[in-house]
C-alpha positions as CSV (number, residue, x, y, z in Angstrom):
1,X,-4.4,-14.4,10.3
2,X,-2.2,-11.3,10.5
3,X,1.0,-11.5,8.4
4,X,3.7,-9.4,9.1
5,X,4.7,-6.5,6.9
6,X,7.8,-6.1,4.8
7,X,9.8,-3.3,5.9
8,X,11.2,-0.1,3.9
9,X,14.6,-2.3,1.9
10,X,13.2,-5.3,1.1
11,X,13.5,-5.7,-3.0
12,X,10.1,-7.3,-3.2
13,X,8.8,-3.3,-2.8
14,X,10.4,-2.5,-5.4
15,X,9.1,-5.1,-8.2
16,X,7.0,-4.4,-10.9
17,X,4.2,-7.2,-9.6
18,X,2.7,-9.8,-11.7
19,X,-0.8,-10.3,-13.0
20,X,-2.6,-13.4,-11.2
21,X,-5.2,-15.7,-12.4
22,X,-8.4,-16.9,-10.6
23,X,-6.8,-20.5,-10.2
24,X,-4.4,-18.6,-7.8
25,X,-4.0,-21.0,-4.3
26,X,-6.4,-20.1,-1.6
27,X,-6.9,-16.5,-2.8
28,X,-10.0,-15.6,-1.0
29,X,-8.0,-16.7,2.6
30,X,-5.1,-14.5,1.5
31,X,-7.6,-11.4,1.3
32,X,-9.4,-12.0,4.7
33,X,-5.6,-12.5,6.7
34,X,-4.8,-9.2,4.0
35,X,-7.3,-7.4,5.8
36,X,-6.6,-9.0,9.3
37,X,-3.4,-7.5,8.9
38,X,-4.3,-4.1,7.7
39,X,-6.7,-3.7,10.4
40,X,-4.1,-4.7,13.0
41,X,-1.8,-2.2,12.0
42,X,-4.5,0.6,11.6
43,X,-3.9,0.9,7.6
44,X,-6.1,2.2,5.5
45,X,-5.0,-0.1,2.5
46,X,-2.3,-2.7,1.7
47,X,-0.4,-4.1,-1.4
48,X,0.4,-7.8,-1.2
49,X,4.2,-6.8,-2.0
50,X,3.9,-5.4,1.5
51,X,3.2,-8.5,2.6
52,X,6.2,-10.1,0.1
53,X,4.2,-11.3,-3.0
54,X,4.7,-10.0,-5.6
55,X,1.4,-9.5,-7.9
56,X,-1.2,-7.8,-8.3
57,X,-3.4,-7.4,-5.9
58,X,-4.2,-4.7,-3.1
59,X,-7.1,-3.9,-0.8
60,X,-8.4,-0.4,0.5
61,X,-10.7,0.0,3.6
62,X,-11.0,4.2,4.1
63,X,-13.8,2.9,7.5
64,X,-16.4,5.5,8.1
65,X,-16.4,9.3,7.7
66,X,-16.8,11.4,10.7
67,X,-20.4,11.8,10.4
68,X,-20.4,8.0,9.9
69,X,-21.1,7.5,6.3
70,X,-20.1,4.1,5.4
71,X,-16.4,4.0,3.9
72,X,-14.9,2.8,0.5
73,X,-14.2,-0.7,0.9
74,X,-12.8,-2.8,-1.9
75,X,-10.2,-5.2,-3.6
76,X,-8.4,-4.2,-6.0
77,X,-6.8,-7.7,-8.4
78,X,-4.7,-6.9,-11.9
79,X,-5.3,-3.2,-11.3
80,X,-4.8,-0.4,-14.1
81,X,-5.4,3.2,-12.9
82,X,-6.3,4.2,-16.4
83,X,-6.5,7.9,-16.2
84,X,-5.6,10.5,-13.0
85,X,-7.0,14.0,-13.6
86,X,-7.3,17.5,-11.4
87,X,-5.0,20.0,-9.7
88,X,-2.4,18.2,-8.0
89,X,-3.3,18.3,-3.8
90,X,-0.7,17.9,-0.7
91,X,-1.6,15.3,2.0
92,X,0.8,13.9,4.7
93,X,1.3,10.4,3.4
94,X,2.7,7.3,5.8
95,X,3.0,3.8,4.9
96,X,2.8,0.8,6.9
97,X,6.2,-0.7,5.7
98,X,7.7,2.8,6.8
99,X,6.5,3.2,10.2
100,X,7.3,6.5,11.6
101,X,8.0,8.8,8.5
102,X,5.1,10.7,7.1
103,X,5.7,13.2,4.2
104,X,3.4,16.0,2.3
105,X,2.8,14.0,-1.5
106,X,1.3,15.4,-3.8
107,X,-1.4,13.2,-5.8
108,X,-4.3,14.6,-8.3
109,X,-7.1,14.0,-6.8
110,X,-9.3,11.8,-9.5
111,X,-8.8,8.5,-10.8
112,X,-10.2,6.0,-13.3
113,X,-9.5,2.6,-12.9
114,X,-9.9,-0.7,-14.3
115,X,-9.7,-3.9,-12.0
116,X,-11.1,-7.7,-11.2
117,X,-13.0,-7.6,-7.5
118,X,-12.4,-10.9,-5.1
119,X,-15.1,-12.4,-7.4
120,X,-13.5,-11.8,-10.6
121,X,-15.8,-9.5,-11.8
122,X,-14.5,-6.9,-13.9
123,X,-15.2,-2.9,-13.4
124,X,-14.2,0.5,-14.0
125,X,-14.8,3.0,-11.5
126,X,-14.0,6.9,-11.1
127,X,-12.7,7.3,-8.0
128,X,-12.5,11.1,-6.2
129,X,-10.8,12.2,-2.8
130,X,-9.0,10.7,-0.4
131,X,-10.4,7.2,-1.6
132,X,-8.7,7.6,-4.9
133,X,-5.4,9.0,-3.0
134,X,-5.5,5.7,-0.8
135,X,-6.2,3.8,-4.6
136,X,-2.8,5.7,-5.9
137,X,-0.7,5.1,-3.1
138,X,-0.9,1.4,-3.2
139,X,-1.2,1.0,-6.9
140,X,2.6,2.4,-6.4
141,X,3.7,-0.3,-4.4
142,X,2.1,-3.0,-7.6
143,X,4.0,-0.8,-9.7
144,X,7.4,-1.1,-7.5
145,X,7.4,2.1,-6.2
146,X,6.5,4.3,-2.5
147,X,5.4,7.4,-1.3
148,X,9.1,8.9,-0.8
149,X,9.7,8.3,-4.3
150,X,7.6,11.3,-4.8
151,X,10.0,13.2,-2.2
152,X,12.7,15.9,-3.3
153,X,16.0,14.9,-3.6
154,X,16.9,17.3,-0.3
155,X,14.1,15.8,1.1
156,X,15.0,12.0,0.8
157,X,18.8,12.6,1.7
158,X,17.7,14.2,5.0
159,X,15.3,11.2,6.1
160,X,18.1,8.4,4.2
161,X,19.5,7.3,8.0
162,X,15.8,7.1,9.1
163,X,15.0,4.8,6.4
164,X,18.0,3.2,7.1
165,X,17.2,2.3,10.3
166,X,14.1,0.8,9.4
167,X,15.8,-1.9,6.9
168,X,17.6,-2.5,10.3
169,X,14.7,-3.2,12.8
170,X,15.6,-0.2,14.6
171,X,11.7,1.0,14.9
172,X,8.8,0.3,17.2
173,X,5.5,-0.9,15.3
174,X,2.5,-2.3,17.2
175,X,1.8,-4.7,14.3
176,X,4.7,-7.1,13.4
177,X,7.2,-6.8,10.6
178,X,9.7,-8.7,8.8
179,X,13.5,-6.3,8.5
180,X,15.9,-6.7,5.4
181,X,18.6,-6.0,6.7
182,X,17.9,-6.7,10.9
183,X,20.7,-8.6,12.7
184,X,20.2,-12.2,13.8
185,X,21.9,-13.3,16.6
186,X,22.3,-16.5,17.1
């Protein structure tokens, strides 16, 4: 089932999410309609706060490389990115709960992290490339935080009305959303 996406201005993206527990209700649904949405939106990966719940939790799906070598797929539950390492590299960020604004970040480039899979196994992987630049950008949003955070001051200022707009409801997404601060009229 695809869920709708919580837009830049709701406060749930900006929590600090909580650690779940395997007893959590109907867990392994809320992955499959988590991946039903990401795929609808064509994301790349998704935090449950994006989705307004606040824990832990957040899958990645980078698909295949262009010579079709299979992509990194995985869920990611009570995540700790225990180490990020390397010369800092630019990419042009978006995020699905800012449609329409994509930014240079800048993100090292490896990670080491420690999480619980959709079976409760435990790992700790090294992660390189643009699978561990996917891995940072939605540990953020566990962590309460998004890719303009990482944006010069000048730089956030000029896109603040833009942003604004999309608390509002004033954009145009092919996947649907959920505003903070859209009109109702009844």
């Amino acid at each position: 089932m695809k869920l709708p996406i919580v837009a830049y201005g709701d406060p749930v993206l900006r929590k600090v999410c909580v650690d779940i527990e395997e007893t959590y209700p109907d867990l392994q649904q809320l992955i499959s309609n988590m991946f039903d949405t990401m795929y609808a939106a064509s994301g790349v990966g998704l935090a449950a706060p994006q989705i307004g719940l606040p824990i832990r939790m957040f899958i990645v799906d980078t698909g295949a490389d262009e010579d079709g070598k299979k992509g990194y797929k995985k869920v990611f539950i009570n995540a700790e990115i225990l180490e990020e390492t390397g010369e800092p590299w630019a990419f042009n960020e978006g995020c699905l709960s800012i449609p329409d604004i994509r930014e240079d970040v800048m993100r090292k480039p490896n990670i080491r992290i420690k999480y619980l899979d959709e079976n409760w196994v435990e790992h700790e992987d090294e992660v390189t490339g643009m699978p561990a630049r996917v891995i940072q950008h939605e540990y953020d949003h566990i962590e309460g935080k998004l890719f303009t955070d990482k944006l010069s001051i000048l730089r956030k200022t000029m896109l603040k009305s833009k942003l604004d707009s999309i608390s509002k409801g004033n954009v145009r997404t092919d996947y649907k959303m959920r505003f903070p601060k859209q009109n109702k009229k009844r």
